[in-house]
C-alpha positions in Angstrom: 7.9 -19.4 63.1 7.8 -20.9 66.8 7.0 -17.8 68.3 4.3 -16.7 66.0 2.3 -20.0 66.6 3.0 -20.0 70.4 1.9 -15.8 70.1 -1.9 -15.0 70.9 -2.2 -14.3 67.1 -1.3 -17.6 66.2 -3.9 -19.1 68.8 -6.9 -17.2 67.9 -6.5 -18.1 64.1 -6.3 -21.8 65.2 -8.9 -21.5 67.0 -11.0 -19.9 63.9 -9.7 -22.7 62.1 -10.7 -25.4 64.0 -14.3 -23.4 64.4 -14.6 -23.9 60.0 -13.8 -27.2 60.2 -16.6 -28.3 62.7 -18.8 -25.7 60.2 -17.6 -28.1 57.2 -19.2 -30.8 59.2 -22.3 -29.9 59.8 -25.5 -30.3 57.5 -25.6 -28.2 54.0 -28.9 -26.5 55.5 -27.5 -24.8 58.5 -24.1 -24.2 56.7 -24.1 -20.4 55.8 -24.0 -18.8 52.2 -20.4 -18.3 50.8 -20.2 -15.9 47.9 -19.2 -17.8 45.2 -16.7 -15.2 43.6 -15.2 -14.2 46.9 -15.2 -17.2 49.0 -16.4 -15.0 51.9 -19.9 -14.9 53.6 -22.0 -11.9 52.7 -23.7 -12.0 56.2 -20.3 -10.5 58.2 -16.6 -10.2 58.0 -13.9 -12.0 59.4 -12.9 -11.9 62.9 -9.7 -13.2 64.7 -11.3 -12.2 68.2 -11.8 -15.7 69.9 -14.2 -14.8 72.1 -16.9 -14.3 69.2 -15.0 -17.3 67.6 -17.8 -19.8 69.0 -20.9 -17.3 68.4 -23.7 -19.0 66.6 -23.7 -19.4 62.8 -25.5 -16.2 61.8 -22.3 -14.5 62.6 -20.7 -16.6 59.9 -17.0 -17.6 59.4 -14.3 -15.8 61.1 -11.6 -16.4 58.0 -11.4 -16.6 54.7 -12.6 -19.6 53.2 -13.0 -21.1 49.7 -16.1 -24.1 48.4 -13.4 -27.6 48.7 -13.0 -28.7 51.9 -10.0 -30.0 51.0 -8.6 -26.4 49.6 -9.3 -24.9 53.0 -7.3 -27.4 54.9 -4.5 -26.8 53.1 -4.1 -23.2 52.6 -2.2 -21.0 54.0 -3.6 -18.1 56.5 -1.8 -14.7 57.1 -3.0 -11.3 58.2 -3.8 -10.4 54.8 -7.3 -10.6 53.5 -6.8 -11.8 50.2 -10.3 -13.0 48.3 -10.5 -16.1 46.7 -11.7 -16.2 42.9 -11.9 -19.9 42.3 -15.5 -19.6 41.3 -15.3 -16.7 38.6 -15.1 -16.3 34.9 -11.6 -15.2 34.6 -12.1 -15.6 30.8 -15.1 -13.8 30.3 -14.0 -11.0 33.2 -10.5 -10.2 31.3 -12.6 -9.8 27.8 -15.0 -7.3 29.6 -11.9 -4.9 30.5 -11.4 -1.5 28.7 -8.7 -1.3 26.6 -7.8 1.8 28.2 -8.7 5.5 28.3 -9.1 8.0 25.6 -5.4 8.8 24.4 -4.0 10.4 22.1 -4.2 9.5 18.4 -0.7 8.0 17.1 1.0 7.1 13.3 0.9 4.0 15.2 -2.7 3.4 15.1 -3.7 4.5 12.2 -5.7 2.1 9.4 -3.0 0.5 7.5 -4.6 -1.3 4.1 -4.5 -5.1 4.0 -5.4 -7.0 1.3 -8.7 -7.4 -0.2 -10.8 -10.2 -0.2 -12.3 -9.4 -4.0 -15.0 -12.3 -3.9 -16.2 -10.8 -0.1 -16.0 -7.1 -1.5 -18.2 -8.3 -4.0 -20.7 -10.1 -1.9 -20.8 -7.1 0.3 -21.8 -5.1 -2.3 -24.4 -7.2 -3.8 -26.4 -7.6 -0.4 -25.8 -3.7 0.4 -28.2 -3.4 -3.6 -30.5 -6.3 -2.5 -31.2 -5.0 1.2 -31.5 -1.3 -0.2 -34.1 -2.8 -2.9 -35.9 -5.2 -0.3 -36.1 -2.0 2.7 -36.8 0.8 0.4 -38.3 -0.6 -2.8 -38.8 2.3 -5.5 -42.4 2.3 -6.0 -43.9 1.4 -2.6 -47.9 0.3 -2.9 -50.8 1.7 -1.4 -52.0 -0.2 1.2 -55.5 0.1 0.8 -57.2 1.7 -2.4 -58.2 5.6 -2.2 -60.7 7.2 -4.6 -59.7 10.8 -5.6 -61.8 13.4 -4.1 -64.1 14.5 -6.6 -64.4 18.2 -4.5 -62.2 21.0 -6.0 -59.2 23.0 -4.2 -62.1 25.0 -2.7 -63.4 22.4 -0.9 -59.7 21.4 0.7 -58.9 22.7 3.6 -56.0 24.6 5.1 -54.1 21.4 5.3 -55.0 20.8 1.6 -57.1 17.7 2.8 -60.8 17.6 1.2 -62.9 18.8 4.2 -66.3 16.4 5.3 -69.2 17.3 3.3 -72.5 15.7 2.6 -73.0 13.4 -0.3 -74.3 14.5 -3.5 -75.2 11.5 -4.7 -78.9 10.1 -3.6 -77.2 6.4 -3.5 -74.9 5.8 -0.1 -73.5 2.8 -2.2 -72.2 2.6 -5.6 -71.2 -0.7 -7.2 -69.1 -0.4 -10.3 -67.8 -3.3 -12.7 -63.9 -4.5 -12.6 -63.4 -3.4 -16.1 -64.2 0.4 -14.7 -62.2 0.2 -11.6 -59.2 1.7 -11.0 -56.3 -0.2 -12.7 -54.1 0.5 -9.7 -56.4 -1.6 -6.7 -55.6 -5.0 -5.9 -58.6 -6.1 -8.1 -56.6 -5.4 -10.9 -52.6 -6.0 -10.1 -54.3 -9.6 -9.0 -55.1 -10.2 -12.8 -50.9 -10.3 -13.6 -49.4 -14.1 -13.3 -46.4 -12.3 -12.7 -47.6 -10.3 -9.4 -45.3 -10.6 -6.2 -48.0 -12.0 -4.4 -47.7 -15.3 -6.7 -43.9 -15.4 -6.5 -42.6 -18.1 -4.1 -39.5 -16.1 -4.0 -38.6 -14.1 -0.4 -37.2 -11.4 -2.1 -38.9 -8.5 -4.6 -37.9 -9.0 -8.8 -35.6 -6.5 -8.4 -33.5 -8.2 -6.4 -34.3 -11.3 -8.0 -33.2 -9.4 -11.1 -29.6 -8.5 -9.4 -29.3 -11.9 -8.1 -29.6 -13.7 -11.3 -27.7 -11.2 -13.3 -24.1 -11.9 -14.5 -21.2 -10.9 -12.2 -18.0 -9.7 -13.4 -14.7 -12.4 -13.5 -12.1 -11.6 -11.0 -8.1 -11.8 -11.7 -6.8 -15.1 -9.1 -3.3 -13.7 -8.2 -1.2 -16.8 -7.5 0.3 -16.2 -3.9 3.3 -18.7 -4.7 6.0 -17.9 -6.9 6.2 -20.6 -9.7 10.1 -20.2 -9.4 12.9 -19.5 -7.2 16.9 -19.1 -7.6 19.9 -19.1 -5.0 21.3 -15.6 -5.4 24.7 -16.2 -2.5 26.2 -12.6 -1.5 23.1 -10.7 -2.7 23.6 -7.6 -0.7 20.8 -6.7 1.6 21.3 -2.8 1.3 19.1 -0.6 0.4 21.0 2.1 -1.2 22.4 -0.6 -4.0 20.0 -1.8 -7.4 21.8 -5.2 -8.4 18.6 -6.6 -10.2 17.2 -5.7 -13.5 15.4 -7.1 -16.8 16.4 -6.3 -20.0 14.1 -6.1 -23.1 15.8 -9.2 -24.6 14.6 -11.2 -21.8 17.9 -11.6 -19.8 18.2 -11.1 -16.4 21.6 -9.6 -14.5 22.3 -9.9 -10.9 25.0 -8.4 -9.1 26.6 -11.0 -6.8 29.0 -9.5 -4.2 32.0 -9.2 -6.8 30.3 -10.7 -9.8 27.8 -10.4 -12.3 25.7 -13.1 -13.6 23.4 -13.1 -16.2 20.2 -15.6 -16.5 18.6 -16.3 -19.8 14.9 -16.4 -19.2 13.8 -18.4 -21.8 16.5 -21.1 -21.3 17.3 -21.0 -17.8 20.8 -20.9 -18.8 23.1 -19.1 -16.3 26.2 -17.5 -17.1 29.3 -15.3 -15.8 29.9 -11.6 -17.2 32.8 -10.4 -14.9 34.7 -10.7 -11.6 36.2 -7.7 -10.3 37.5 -9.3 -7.5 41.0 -9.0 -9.4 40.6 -5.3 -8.9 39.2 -5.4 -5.3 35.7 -4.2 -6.2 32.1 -4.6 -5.8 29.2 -4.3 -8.0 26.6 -1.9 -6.5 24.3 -1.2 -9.3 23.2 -2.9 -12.8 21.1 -1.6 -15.5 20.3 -2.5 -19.2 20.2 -0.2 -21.8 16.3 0.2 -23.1 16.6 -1.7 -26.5 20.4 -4.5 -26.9 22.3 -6.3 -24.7 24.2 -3.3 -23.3 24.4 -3.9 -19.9 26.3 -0.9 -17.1 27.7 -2.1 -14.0 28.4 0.5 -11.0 31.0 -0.2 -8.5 31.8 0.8 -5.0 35.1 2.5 -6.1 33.1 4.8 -8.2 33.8 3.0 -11.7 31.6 2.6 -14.7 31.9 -1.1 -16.9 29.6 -1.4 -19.8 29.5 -4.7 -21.0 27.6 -6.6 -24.3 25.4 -9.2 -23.4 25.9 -11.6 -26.2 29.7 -11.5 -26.6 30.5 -11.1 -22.9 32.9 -9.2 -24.0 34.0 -5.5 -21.9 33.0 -2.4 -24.3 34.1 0.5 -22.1 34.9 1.8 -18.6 34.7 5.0 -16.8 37.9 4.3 -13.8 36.6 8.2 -12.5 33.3 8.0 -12.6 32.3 9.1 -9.3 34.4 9.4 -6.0 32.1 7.3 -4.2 30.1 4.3 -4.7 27.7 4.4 -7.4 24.2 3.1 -5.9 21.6 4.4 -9.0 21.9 3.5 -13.3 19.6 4.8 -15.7 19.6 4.7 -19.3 17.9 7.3 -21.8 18.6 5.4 -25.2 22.6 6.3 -25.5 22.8 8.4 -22.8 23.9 6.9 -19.0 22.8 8.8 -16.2 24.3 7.8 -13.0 23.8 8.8 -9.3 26.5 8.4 -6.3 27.0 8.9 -2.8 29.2 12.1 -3.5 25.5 14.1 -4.3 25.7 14.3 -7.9 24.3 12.8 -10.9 26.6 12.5 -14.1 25.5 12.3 -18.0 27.1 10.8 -20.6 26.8 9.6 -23.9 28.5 6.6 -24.1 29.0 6.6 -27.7 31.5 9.6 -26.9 35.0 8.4 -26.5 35.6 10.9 -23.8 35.2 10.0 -20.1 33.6 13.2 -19.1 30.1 13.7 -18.4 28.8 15.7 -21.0 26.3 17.2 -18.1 26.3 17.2 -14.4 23.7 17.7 -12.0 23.7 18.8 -8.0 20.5 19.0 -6.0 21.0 16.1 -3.2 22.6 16.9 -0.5 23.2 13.2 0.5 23.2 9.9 -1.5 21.7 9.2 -4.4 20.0 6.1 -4.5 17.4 6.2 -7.0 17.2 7.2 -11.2 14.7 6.9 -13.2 14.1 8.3 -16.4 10.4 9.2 -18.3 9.1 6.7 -20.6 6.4 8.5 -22.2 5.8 9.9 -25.3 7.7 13.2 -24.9 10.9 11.4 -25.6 11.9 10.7 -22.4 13.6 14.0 -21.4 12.3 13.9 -17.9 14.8 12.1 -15.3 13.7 11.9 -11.5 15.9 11.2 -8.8 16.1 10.1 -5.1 18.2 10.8 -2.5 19.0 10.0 0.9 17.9 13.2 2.0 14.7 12.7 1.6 14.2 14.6 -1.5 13.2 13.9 -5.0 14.0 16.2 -8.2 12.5 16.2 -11.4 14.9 17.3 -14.2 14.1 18.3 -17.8 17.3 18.1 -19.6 15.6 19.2 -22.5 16.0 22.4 -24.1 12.6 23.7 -24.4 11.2 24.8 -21.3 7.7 26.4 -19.8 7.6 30.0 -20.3 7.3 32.0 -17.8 9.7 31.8 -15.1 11.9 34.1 -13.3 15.7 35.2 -15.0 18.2 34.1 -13.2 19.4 35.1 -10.4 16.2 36.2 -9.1 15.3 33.4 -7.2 13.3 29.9 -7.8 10.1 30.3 -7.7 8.1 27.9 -5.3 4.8 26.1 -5.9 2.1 26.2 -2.9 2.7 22.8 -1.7 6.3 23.7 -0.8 7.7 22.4 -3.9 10.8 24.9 -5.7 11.0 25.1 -9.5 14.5 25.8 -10.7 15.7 28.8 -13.6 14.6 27.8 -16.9 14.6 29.1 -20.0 11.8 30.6 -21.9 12.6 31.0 -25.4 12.1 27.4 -26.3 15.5 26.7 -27.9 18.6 24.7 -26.7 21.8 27.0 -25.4 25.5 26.7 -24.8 27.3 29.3 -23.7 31.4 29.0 -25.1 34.4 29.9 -23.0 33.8 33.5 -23.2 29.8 32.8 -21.9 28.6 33.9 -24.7 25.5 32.7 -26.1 25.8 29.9 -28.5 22.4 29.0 -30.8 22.3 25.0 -31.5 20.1 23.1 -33.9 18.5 19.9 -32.9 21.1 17.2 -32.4 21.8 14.0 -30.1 23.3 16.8 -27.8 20.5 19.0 -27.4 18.8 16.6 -25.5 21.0 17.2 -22.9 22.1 21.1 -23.7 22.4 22.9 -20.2 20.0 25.4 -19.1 20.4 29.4 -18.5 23.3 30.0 -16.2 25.2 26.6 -17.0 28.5 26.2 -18.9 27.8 23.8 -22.0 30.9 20.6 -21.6 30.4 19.3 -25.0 33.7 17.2 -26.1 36.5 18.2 -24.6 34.3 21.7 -23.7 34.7 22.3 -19.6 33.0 20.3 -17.3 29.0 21.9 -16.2 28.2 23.1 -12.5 25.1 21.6 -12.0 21.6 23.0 -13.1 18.6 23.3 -10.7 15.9 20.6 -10.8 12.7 21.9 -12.2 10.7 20.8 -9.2 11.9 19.6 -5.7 9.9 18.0 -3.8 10.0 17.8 0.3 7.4 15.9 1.7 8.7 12.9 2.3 10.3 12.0 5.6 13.0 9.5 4.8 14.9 8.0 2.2 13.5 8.1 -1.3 14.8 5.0 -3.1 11.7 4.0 -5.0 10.8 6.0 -8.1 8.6 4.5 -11.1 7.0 6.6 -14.2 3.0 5.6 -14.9 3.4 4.3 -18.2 -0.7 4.8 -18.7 -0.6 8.4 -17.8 1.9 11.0 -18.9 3.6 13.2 -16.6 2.3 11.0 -13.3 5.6 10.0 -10.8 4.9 7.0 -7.8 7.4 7.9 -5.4 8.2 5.7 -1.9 9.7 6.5 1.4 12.2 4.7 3.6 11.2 3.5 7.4 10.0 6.6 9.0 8.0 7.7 6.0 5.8 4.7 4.8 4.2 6.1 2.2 3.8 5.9 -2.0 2.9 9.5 -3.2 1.9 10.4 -6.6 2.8 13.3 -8.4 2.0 15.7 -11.4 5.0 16.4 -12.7 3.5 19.3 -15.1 2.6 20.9 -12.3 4.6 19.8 -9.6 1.3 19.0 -7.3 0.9 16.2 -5.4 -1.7 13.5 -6.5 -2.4 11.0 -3.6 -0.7 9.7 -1.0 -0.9 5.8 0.3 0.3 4.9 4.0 1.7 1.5 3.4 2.6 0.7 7.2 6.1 -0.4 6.1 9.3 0.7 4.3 8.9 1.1 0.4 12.3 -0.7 -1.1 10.6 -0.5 -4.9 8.1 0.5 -7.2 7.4 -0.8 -10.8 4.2 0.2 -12.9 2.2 -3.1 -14.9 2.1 -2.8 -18.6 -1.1 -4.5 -18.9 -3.4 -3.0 -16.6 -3.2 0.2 -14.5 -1.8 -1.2 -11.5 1.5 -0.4 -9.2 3.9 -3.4 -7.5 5.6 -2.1 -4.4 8.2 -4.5 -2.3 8.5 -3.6 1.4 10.5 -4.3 4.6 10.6 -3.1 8.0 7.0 -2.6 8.8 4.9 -1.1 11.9 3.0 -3.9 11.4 2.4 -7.5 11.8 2.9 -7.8 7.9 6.6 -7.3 6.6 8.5 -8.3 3.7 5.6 -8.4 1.5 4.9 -7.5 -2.3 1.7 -5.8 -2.6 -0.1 -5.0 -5.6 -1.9 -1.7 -5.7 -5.0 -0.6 -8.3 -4.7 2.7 -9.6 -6.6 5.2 -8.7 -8.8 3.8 -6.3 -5.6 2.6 -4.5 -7.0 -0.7 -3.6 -4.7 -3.3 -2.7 -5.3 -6.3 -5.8 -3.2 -9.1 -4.0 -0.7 -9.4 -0.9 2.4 -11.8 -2.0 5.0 -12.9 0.8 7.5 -15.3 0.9 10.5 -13.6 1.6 12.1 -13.6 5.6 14.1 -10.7 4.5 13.7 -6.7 3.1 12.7 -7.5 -0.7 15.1 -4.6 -1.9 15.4 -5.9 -5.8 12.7 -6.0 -8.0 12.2 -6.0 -11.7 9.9 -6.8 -14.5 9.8 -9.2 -18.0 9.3 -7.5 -21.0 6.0 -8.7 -21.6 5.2 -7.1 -18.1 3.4 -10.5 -17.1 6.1 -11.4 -14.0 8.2 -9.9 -11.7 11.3 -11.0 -9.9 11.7 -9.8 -6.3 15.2 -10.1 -4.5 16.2 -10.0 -0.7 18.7 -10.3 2.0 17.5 -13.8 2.0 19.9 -14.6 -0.6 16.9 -15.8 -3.0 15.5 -14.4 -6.0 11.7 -15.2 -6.4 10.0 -14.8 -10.3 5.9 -14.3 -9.6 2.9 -14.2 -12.1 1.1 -11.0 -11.0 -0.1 -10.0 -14.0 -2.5 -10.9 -16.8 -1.2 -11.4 -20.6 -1.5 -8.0 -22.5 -4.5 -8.3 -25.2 -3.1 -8.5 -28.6 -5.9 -5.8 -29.9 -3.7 -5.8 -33.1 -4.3 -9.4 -34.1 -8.7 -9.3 -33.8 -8.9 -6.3 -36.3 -10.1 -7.7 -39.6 -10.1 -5.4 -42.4 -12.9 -5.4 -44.8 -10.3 -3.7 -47.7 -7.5 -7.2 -47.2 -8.9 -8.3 -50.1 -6.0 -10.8 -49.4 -8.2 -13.0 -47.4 -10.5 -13.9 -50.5 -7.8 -15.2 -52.7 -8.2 -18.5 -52.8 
């Protein structure tokens, strides 16, 4: 540093130096202007040659130089010219900049649905009708009165306006009474009390009109659950369904090796099993649709059916699967169950035989989701989810569209991309014996499940089925389909959800096989559940693209407007279920908490208002 001050460089800038501070000292009139952004002079540029150093003041300053006196002593000078923005609106200066350049449109920016503000949407909407009715009112007034032109269409002219002629009358000016003038001139609106020019309102009567009128009640969803239970060594994976309701109001969990059940109206807790005595884990739970028959999967690929009331162990399937069993589903007697090695297994658990009575193969990975219909058709349509990002529809059933190709011959596909497996077309249930020979059935438990054209029937101790085609299969989404829930409303309609690189809730017509609607939920759908009171869809998420994650959102159906937005958890929800009055949902997580929320309104008891004229009952006294 000693030989750059005592270097001709380091003279001339002290020399420049000492030349700002004798400027500093004189008086504000003959100092020159400094831009106040820059700190510079707008007259010249800065100099280090010290021969113009001492030039008059017009030249202005010969180095950088900011507005405090005491700043400029200070700093520090270098041969870089580096301007000084003491004096601007950083603030305002960094809102002003562009965002960017055009660019390319991403899955990453596009509109992701947020909750709804109802009371806003509805204020919106009533000022869109009131400024529509104030801007352009319906019957707009004539601003002056006109008297019809008493000449004829011959007297128009080419623009059909009544072309100037002289007067027939003698009189220039006519005077008439009110009582003969035209009802629709001021004269005569200004003989209403109720005329707009008397009203001390701003606004016209029609929107008075839409202002005053009744406005529909909206449903308050509480955003706070109203209960919430320690659930240690809840599993956060989202292949396993450890949480579900039963009809009889009892709740089971499956906690790491154990399942516990909680009684809903007591809040009693209690202990159904342990398999840690056989080195297992539950994966799965799911209660039968009417009892206290309750199935537990396991990770060794076992089957426990337990009763509810007794606690007591009523069967188990040691061989049910060779791999972990992630997906339960009941269809009255019959348990359907899904597993890692691809297939889904049948059986009807009042059979004392351990064999499925029907298998089916159309995953190619994991099957992690079962659900079975619960419409009016008997519930003889089971949909399943798989890993591979697939769902298939089954119909077990043994009637079947007409229509389709024999076997052999190919499935044919649908125009969204969706393949419908071999049926068969003469509307009857068929087994074919060892010999596969056609065997006619009559309606029976088993015909609900009586294999399709080209299967082999297993019937007690009959061989084992190869698995059927799905009636539809369905490829558009683009992960992991875990989430699969039957409209309860609408028969025949299928939510399903996608993992973390799909996003999205589709809806399907399963008559058809043609997609519905589609719904871009910006995060990873871990559940779906229809509401039995109202046509509405719960769906619990996770990893999200968004600033929004682990959140239970609450969907209208069709419009797909999101009702309410519930959050709480800190991890994935991946468990939810629903009461039996369909009033509140539990939601589970890697949190190790289990969360019961009131989303729903009571269902109307319709049943209970009808009054009979004919209960002559009521008039005994």
């Amino acid at each position: 540093m000693s030989g750059l001050k005592n270097s001709p460089f380091g003279k001339r800038l002290r020399a420049s130096q000492q030349d700002t501070d004798d400027e500093m000292q004189q008086p504000r009139r003959n100092r020159p202007r400094i831009n106040p952004i820059f700190g510079v002079s707008d007259l010249s540029t800065p100099s280090l040659d010290s021969s113009r150093a001492s030039t008059s003041d017009s030249a202005g300053p010969s180095s950088p130089e900011s507005r405090p006196a005491s700043a400029a002593a200070t700093r520090e000078h270098n041969d870089r010219f580096v301007p000084s923005r003491d004096g601007g609106d950083i603030r305002t200066s960094y809102h002003l900049l562009d965002e960017g350049g055009p660019h390319t449109p991403s899955k990453a920016n596009k509109l992701i649905p947020s909750e709804s503000d109802a009371l806003r949407e509805q204020a919106n909407m009533l000022f869109t009708s009131i400024l529509h009715s104030e801007v352009t009112p319906p019957d707009a007034r004539p601003s002056s009165p006109v008297r019809n032109p008493s000449a004829g269409p011959s007297a128009a002219g080419p623009s059909g306006a009544a072309a100037p002629s002289t007067p027939t009358r003698k009189r220039l000016l006519n005077f008439n009474s009110p009582s003969n003038s035209n009802p629709a001139t001021p004269t005569r609106r200004l003989d209403a009390p109720t005329d707009e020019v008397y009203s001390l309102s701003p606004v016209r009567s029609q929107s008075r009109s839409l202002l005053e009128s009744p406005r529909r009640s909206l449903r308050n969803v509480c955003k706070t659950p109203y209960r919430v239970l320690d659930a240690p060594d809840l599993a956060d994976d989202f292949y396993l369904n450890l949480v579900d309701w039963s009809s009889t109001n009892m709740l089971g969990v499956g906690l790491g090796s154990c399942v516990y059940l909680w009684t809903a109206h007591t809040a009693a807790v209690s202990k159904l099993c342990d398999l840690a005595n056989q080195s297992d884990t539950v994966s799965s739970v799911s209660w039968a649709q009417k009892g206290t028959t309750l199935a537990i999967g396991t990770l060794n690929g076992r089957i426990h059916i337990y009763d509810a009331n007794t606690l007591q162990l009523q069967r188990t399937y040691l061989q049910a699967h060779a791999q972990r069993i992630g997906a339960l589903a009941w269809n009255t007697h019959i348990l359907s169950s899904g597993s890692r090695d691809r297939t889904v297994h049948h059986r009807d658990v009042r059979d004392p035989s351990s064999r499925p009575i029907r298998r089916c193969v159309g995953h190619r990975q994991e099957v992690c989701g079962l659900r079975w219909s619960t419409d009016g058709g008997g519930g003889a349509m089971l949909a399943s989810g798989g890993n591979d990002n697939k769902v298939c529809i089954w119909d077990l059933r043994g009637s079947r569209r007409p229509g389709v190709m024999p076997s052999g011959a190919g499935a044919p596909t649908t125009p969204n991309g969706s393949s419908r497996g071999i049926v068969n077309g003469i509307g009857m249930p068929i087994v074919r014996d060892a010999s596969n020979a056609l065997v006619p059935t009559t309606a029976s438990a088993t015909s609900v499940l009586a294999p399709a054209n080209g299967a082999t029937g297993s019937m007690s101790g009959g061989e084992e089925a190869p698995g059927d085609q799905p009636l539809w299969k369905f490829h558009e989404h683009t992960a992991a389909v875990k989430a699969l829930a039957w409209d309860p409303h609408v028969s025949g309609v299928l939510a399903t959800g996608g993992g973390t690189q799909d996003k999205t809730i589709r809806f399907w017509n399963v008559y058809n096989g043609t997609m519905l609607n589609d719904l871009d939920t910006g995060s990873q759908v871990c559940n779906l559940t229809w509401s039995l009171t109202s046509h509405e869809l719960v769906s619990t998420h996770g990893f999200s693209s968004t600033t929004a994650q682990n959140q239970i959102c609450i969907w209208k159906y069709p419009s797909l407007n999101m009702v309410a937005s519930l959050t709480g958890h800190t991890h994935r929800v991946l468990y939810l279920a629903m009461s039996p009055d369909g009033e509140t949902i539990v939601t589970g997580a890697g949190d190790e908490t289990l969360r019961f929320w009131n989303a729903f309104p009571k269902k109307e008891d319709k049943e209970g208002k009808r009054e009979s004229k004919l209960d002559f009952g009521r008039l005994i006294r």
